[in-house]
N, C-alpha and C positions, 0 to 999 in steps of 0.2 A: 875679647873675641867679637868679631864683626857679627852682627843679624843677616839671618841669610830670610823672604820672601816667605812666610807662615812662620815661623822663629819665634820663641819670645825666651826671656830670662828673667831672670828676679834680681832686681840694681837694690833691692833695700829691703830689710826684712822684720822694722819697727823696733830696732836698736838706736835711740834718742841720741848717738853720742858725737863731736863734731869727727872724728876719728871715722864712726859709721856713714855721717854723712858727707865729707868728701870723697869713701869711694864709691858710693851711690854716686855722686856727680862723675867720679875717673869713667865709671861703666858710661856711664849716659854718654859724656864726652865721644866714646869712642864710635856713636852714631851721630852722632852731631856735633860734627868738628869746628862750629863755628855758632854762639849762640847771638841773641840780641835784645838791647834793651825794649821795653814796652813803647818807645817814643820812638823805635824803628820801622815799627811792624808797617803803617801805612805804605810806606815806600819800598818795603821788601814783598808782601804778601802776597803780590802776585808773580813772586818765582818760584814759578810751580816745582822743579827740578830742585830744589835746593831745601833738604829738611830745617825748619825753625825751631830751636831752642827758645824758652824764656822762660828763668829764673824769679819766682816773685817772691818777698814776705812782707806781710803786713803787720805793721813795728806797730803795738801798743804798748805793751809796758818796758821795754829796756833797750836804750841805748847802746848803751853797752854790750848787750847779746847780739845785738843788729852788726856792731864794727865787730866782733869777733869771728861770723860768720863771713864777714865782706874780707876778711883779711884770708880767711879759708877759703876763697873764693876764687879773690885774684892768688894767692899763690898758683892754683890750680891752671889758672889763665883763663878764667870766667868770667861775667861781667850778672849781675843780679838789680832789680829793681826795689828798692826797699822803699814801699807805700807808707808815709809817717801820719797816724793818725792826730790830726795837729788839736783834739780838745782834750787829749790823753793828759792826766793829773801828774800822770809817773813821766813825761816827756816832755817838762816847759821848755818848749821852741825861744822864750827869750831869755833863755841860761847862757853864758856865753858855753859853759861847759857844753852844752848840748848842741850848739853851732859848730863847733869845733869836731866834735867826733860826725856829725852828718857830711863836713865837709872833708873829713879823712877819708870818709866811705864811698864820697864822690869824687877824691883824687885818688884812688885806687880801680877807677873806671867806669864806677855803680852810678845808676841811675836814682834821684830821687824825688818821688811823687807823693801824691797823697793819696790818704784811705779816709773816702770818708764817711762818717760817723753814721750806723745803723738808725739813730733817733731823726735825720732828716733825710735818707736816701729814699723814703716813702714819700715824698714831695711830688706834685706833679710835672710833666718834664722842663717844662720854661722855666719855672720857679730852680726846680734840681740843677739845669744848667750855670743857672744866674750863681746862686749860692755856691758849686764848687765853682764855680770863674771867680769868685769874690774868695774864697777861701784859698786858691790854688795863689791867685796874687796875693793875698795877705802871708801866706809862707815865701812865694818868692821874696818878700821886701823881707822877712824875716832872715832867712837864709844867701841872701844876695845872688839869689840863680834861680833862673827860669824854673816850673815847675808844670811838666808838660804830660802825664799822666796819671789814671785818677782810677783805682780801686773800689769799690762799692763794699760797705760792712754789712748789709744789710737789702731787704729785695729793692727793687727798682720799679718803678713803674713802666710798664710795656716796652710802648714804644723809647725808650731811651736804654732800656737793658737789649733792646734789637739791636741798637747803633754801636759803632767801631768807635765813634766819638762822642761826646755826649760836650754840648759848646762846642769847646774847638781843645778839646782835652782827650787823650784816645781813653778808650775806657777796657781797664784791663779785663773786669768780670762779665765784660760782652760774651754773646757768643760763639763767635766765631772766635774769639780768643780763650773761650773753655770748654772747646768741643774734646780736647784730648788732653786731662791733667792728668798729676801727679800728687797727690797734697800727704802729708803729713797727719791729718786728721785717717786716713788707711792703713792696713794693718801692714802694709807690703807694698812695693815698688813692682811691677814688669809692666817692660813694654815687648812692643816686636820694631819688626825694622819699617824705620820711615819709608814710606813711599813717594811717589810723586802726585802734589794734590790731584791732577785729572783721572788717578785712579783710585786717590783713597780719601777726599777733602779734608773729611775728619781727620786725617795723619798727617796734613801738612802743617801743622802747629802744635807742637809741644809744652803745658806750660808747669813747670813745675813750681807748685807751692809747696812753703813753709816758713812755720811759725819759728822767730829767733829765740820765741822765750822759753820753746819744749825741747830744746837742745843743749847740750852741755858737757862736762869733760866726764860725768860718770851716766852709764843706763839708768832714768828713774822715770818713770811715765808719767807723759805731760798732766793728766791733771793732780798730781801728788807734786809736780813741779811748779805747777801752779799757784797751787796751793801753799807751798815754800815759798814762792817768790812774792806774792801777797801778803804773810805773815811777813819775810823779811822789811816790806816796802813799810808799812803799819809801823812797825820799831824805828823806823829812820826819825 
């Protein structure tokens, strides 16, 4: 059912399961027939007429949960940005196994960027830029592809959480990229219907977040999931 102008619905109702979460995406789709990676957003952001989708998660502990969601994803005909936290213990970037499914995920249409690490995003911003440009190139040689936008785990310092870019990396936890989310961490999904930014700015970007690792083929709530997927990791 299309949003009609004061409208809203409930697209998700804090059932963890990939089942729950692709029709949370079918609703959403049906407002925004066209979404976009994080490495778009510069060059679209000023059509104002044209509601923004973007899809985000930020991978720390599984790989594997990342490609399962990316394959629900593009079935759907979506495209999602999945931010790889590259000092993650549970994701060595030089596994060849772990090169192989980021680059499944990125021939299925997905965009792949980094998240980075809450223990240096408190950096001041010259130093912040330098470090993720040095970290963003140390994954691209790792992964053999460009790696062109960069998630924050952790606060930012001012002026570089104010920027769309932070170097020359778009920076997805900006804010004008998280004026209007969705996350996973809420107990429920609704929106209303997108507007056009000159009457609604906040409404002209959409970005939904979610975690790949609080998702799965049965309901069990992300921190008991957590919690499971930690003891699993521990046994390996």
């Amino acid at each position: 059912m299309q949003l009609s102008d004061g409208e809203g619905k409930t697209v998700w109702s804090g059932v963890y399961t990939y089942e729950a979460y692709g029709k949370a995406l079918e609703e959403i789709k049906r407002d925004f027939p066209t979404n976009y990676l994080i490495g778009d957003i510069p060059q679209i952001l000023s059509q104002i007429h044209r509601p923004k989708l973007i899809i985000r998660h930020d991978v720390v502990y599984s790989l594997e949960k990342a490609l399962a969601m990316s394959r629900l994803e593009h079935d759907l005909g979506l495209r999602a940005a999945y931010m790889v936290r590259s000092d993650s213990p549970l994701i060595p970037l030089e596994s060849p196994a772990s090169r192989k499914i980021l680059n499944e995920i990125r021939s299925l249409g997905h965009e792949i960027g980094l998240n980075f690490p809450a223990s240096l995003a408190s950096l001041s911003p010259g130093p912040l830029a330098r470090s993720i440009r040095a970290e963003c190139a140390r994954l691209s040689r790792q992964l053999e592809f460009p790696v062109l936008a960069v998630s924050l785990a952790g606060p930012a310092p001012a002026p570089a959480a104010e920027s769309l870019f932070i170097g020359d990396r778009v920076n997805a936890t900006s804010p004008v990229m998280m004026k209007w989310t969705l996350s996973d961490a809420e107990a429920a999904w609704s929106i209303q219907a997108p507007r056009p930014a000159e009457e609604d700015p906040d409404r002209a970007l959409l970005q939904v977040i979610a975690r790949p690792v609080v998702w799965g083929t049965q309901d069990i709530p992300p921190r008991e999931r957590l919690e499971s997927f930690a003891d699993e990791s521990l046994d390996r």
